[in-house]
N, C-alpha and C positions, 0 to 999 in steps of 0.2 A: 673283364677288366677288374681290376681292384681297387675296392673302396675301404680303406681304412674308418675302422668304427671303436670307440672303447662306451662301454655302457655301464652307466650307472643307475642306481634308483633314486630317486630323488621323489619330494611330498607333495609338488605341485606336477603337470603336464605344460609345463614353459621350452619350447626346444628352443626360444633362441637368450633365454638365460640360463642355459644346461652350466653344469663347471660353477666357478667361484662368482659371488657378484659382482667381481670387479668385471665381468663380460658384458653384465648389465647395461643399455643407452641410459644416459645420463637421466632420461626424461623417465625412466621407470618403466618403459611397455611390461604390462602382464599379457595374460596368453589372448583373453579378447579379442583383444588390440592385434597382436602380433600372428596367432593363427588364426582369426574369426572366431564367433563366439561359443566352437567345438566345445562340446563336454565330454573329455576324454577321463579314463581312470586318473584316479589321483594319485597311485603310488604306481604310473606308465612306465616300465622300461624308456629313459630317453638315453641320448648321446653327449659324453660332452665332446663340445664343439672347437675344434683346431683351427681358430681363426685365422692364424699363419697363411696355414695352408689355402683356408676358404677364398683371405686375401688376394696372394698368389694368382687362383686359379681366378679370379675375377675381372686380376690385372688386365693378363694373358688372354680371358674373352671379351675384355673389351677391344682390344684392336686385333684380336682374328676373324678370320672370313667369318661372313655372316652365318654358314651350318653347320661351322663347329664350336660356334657359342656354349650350346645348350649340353654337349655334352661336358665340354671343360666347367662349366660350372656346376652341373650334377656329381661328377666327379669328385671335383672340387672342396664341395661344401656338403658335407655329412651332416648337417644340421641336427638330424633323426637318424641318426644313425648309419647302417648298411644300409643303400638306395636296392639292394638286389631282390629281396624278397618283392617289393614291389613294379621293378621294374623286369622281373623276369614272370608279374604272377598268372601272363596268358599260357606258360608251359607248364602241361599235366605234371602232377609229381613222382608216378612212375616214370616218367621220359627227364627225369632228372630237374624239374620244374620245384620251387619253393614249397611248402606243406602248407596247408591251410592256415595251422595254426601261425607259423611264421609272416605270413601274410596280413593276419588279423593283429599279430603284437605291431606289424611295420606300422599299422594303418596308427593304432592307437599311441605307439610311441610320439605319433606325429600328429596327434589330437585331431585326427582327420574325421573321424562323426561329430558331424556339428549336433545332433540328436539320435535320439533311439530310432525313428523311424527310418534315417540316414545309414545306420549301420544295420537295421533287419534288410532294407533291399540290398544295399551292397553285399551281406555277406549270402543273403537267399538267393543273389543270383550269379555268385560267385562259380559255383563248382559249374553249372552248363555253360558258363560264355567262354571256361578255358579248353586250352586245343584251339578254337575257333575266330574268327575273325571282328569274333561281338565283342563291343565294349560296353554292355550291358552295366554291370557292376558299375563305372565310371560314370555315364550317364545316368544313373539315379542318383549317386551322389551330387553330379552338379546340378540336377535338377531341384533337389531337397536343399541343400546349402548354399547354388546359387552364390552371391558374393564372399559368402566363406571360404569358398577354394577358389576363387578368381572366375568361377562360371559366368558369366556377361560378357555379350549380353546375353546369351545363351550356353549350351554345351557343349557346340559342334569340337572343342578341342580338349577337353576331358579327357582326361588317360595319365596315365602312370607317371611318365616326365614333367607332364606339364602341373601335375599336382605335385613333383618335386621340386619345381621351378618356383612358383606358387609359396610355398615355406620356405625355401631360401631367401625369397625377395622380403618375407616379412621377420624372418631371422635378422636379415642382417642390418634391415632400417631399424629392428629393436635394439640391436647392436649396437648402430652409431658406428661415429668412426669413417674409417675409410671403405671399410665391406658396407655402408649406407651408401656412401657418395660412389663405389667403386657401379654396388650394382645399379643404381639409378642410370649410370651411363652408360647402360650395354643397351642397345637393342635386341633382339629377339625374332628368329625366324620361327614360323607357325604352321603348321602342315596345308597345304591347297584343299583346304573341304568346304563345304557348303554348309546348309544350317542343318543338315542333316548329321552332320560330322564325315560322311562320304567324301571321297576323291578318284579319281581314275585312277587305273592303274601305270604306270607310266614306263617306258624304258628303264631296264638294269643294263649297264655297262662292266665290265670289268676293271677300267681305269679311265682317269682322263677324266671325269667329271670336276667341275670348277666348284667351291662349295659356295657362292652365292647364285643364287638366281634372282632377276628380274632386276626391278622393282615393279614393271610393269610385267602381267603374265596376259599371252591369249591361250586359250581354254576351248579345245576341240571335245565338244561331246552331243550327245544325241543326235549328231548333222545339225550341231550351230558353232559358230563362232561367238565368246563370252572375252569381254574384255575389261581387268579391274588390277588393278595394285595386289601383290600378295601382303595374306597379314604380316602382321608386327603386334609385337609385346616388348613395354615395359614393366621393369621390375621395381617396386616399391614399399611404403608401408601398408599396403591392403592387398599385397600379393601381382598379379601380373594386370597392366592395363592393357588391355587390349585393342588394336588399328586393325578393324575387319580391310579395311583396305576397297571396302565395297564386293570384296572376292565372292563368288566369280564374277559377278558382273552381268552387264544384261545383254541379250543378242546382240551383233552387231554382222550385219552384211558385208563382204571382202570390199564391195567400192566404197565402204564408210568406214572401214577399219583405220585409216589413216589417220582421217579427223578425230578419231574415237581415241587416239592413242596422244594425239597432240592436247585434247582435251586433259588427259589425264598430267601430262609432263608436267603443266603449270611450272615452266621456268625451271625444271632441273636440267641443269647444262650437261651429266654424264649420264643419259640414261641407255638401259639395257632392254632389251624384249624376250621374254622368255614361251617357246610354243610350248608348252603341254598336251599334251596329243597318247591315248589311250594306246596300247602298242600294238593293236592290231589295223590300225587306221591306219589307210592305203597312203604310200608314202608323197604320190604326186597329190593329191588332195593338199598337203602342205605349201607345195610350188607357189598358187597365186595370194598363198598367206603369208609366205617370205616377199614376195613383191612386194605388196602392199608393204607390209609391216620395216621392211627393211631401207625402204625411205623416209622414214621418220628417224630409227636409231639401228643401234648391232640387233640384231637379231638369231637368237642361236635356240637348238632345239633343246627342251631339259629332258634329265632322266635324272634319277633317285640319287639323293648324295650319298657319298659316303661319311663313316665318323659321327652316326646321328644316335641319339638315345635310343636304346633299344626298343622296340613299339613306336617308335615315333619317323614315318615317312617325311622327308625333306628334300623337294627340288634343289638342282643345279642343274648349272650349264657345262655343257659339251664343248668344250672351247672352242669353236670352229664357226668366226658369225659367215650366217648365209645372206646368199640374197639370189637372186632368177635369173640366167644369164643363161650362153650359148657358148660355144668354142670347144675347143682341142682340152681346156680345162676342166671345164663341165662336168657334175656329177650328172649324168643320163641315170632319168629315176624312173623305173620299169614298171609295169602296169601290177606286177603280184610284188613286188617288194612294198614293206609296212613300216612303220614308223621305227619297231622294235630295229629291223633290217637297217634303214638308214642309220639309226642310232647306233646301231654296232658300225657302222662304214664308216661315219664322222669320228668315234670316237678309235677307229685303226688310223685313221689319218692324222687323227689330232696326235697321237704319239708319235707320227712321222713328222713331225714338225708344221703341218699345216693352219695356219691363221685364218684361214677365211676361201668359200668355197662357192662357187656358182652353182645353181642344182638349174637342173633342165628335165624337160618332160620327155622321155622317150614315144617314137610314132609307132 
């Protein structure tokens, strides 16, 4: 993707009074305020910032589907400049991945070490976590800076986009305006991890993925059932607030999943059920969890959206809601087929035009 950037040097580290004063909010935010109390270089590479555009793209994610939010307004809003060095910095830089150094100017154009001991972990455990699946680097920073980068209550969601998420939100409240009022009223989808910042690994489809999931998720892992709201994030002037949503949730037994689900509705008259389910989990095991679940709301299986920030995993739904039934219509779900397998069959049908799908246990 392309992100338009123009860079200037400027004598303070302010990215969301980059440009003329006249971008300034009325109320004066300096960088404190607006990035956390970071002590970045004083003569930073920043960006000035194409409020237009930011605008624009803010309008646009507030009433798109709930997982392409994150990326229309990363895109969007260059606050710090090119969002690429950072959001691409888990690829090695002989496989065509950012350089170090470019990484280290992202970090600082965007006053992102709140202190010196913020930027020796992050940049010391920079070079082994990339290639790999660690978010090492991120995690010390949220753990040292904490509410500087929106880390709270903890770091489970630390990484690349969400620290660009994070500087937008407090760009554009220092901004004023309608990039204040715009981003305040987006929501914000949040990846299904734990406090560990781990998630299962979920279904890839090739198409047909719906990009909101839930509001409610049930959560197949270890041989349990876990039932909780997925997060949510708003955006404002201390950067992202965060709705753990309870995620994941605590056990819950198939004959109490129902009540567990109605507990959670509290009066939303459109609500959705989202299964998440690891792709090698045997597909009829799902069967008495669409029963359950699919007497209270729709119920449809997730796999990974498309259109998501890069580094950053985001459920949706398979548009096809289920529920446990019998006949000539019936999906017969065999003893070796896995979630992954279903998920590819819902999602060949869902392109066939189908709505909604009975699954049956083969004998």
């Amino acid at each position: 993707m392309k992100r338009a950037a123009v860079f200037a040097f400027v004598a303070i580290a302010l990215v969301g009074a980059c440009g003329d004063k006249k971008h300034k909010h009325a109320g004066g935010a300096g960088s404190a305020a607006m990035l956390g109390s970071a002590a970045g270089s004083a003569a930073a590479p920043v960006s000035t910032v194409d409020w237009p555009t930011c605008e624009a793209a803010l309008r646009q994610a507030s009433t798109a589907p709930l997982d392409n939010r994150p990326e229309l307004v990363i895109t969007g809003c260059t606050v710090c400049g090119n969002w690429d060095p950072l959001l691409k910095w888990n690829a090695i830089e002989r496989n065509g991945g950012p350089s170090r150094k470019d990484i280290t100017s992202a970090m600082e154009a965007c006053n992102g070490f709140c202190n010196s001991q913020a930027k020796q972990h992050f940049l010391g455990t920079l070079d082994d976590a990339r290639g790999t699946q660690a978010r090492t680097p991120w995690r010390y920073l949220g753990d040292v800076c904490k509410g500087d980068v929106s880390a709270l209550p903890d770091s489970r969601f630390i990484s690349a986009p969400f620290f660009a998420l994070d500087r937008i939100a407090r760009a554009a409240a220092a901004h004023g305006g309608d990039a204040a009022n715009l981003a305040q009223s987006i929501e914000l989808p949040l990846p299904a991890v734990s406090i560990t910042g781990s998630g299962i690994v979920i279904p890839d489809v090739d198409s047909d993925v719906a990009p909101t999931a839930g509001p409610l998720a049930i959560t197949l892992t270890g041989g349990q059932l876990f039932v909780a709201k997925l997060p949510r994030a708003r955006m404002g002037a201390t950067g992202l607030s965060v709705d753990l949503g309870g995620y994941p949730g605590d056990p819950v037994k198939v004959e109490a999943l129902g009540a567990a689900l109605q507990k959670l509705l509290a009066g939303d008259a459109s609500p959705s059920v989202t299964i998440l389910a690891p792709t090698a989990t045997p597909a009829e095991a799902l069967v008495p969890v669409v029963a359950a679940a699919s007497k209270i709301a729709p119920v449809y299986l997730g796999a990974n959206a498309a259109n998501t920030p890069e580094g950053w995993d985001l459920p949706g739904n398979i548009p096809v809601a289920l529920e446990a039934g019998s006949g000539k219509t019936a999906l017969t779900i065999s003893h070796e087929m896995s979630a992954q397998d279903l998920a590819n069959e819902l999602a060949a049908r869902a392109k066939a035009g189908t709505k909604k799908l009975a699954l049956a246990v083969g004998k």
